[in-house]
N, C-alpha and C positions, 0 to 999 in steps of 0.2 A: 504494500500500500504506500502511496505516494503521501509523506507528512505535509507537505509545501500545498497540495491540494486540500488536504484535510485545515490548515491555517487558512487559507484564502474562503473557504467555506466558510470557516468560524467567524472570518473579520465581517464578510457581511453579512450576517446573521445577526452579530453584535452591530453593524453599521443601523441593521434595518429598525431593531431594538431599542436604541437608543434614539432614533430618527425619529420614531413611533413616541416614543416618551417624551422628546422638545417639544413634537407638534402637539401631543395633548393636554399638556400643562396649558394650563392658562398664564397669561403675560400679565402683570400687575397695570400695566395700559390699559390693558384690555377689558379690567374692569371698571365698573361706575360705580363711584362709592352714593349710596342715599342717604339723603339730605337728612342730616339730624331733624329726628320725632319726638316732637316735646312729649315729657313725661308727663302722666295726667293725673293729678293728686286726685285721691278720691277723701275729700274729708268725712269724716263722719257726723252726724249732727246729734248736740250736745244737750242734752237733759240736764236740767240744773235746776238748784233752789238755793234761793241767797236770802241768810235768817241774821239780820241784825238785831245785837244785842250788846248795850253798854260799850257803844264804840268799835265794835270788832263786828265784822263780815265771816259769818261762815257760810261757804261755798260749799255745798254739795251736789253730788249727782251721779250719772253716768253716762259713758258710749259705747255704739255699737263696732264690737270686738266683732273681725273673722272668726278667732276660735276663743277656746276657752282657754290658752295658754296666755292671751296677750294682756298684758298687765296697763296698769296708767297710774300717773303719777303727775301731780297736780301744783304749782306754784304761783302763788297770787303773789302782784307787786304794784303799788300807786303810783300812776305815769303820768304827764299831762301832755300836750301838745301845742303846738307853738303859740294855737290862740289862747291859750292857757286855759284850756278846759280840761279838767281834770277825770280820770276814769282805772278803775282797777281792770288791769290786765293778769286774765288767766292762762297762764300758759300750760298745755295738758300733752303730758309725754307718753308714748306709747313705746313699750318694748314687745317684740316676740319673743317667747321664750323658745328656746329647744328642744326637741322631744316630738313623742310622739303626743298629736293632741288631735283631741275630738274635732272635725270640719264642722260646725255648726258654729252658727251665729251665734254670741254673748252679748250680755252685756255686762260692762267692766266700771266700777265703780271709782269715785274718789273722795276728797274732803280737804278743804283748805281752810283757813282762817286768816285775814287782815287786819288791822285798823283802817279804817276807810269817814270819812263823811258818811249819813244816813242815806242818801240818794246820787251815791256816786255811781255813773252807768259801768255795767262792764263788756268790756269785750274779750271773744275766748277765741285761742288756735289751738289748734290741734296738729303737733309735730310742726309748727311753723307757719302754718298756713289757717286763715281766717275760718272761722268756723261759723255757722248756724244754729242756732240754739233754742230751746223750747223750755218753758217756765210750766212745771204742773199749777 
């Protein structure tokens, strides 16, 4: 058996091989990157009850959780704004926890306490973003 024909075989085999694999990659040209997709918050809307008493605001309530792992955590603070109206800002933290957790709807409680004015308005976010909210 002739080796020199056995080599020449082998080269374009690997020639055609490797030919086959330039042309089927794709060339980063070649593709079109899409245009960033804004992210779309989905807030939740916030049941609350606001019990003044001897100067202090307690803020209580809930929202609605994906599951039953997801926890919240609650911080009021007195802010005002430049035309100086004055208003307690809640801010409402949501963590997911890890694990395995039931898929069903919750809802996830919290409670805060301020000093505030008797009829200072509040406004609430939820993870940063302005929230909605219902007064039983």
């Amino acid at each position: 058996m002739n080796h020199t024909r056995l080599w020449v075989a082998a080269t374009i085999i690997a020639l055609f091989v490797i030919g086959g694999f330039v042309l089927s990659v794709p060339h980063t040209r070649d593709l079109t990157v899409p245009q960033a997709e804004r992210a779309i918050v989905i807030v939740p809307t916030v049941t609350m009850r606001d019990t003044f008493k001897k100067g202090l605001h307690t803020i209580s309530g809930s929202i609605d959780a994906s599951n039953a792992c997801v926890s919240a955590s609650a911080k009021a603070s007195f802010a005002s704004t430049a035309s100086s109206t004055a208003y307690i800002l809640l801010e409402i933290a949501t963590t997911d926890a890890s694990g395995v957790c039931l898929q069903v709807p919750t809802r996830v409680s919290f409670q805060t306490t301020i000093a505030a004015p008797s009829q200072t308005p509040i406004t609430v976010t939820v993870n940063g973003a302005v929230a909605t909210t219902n007064t039983p």
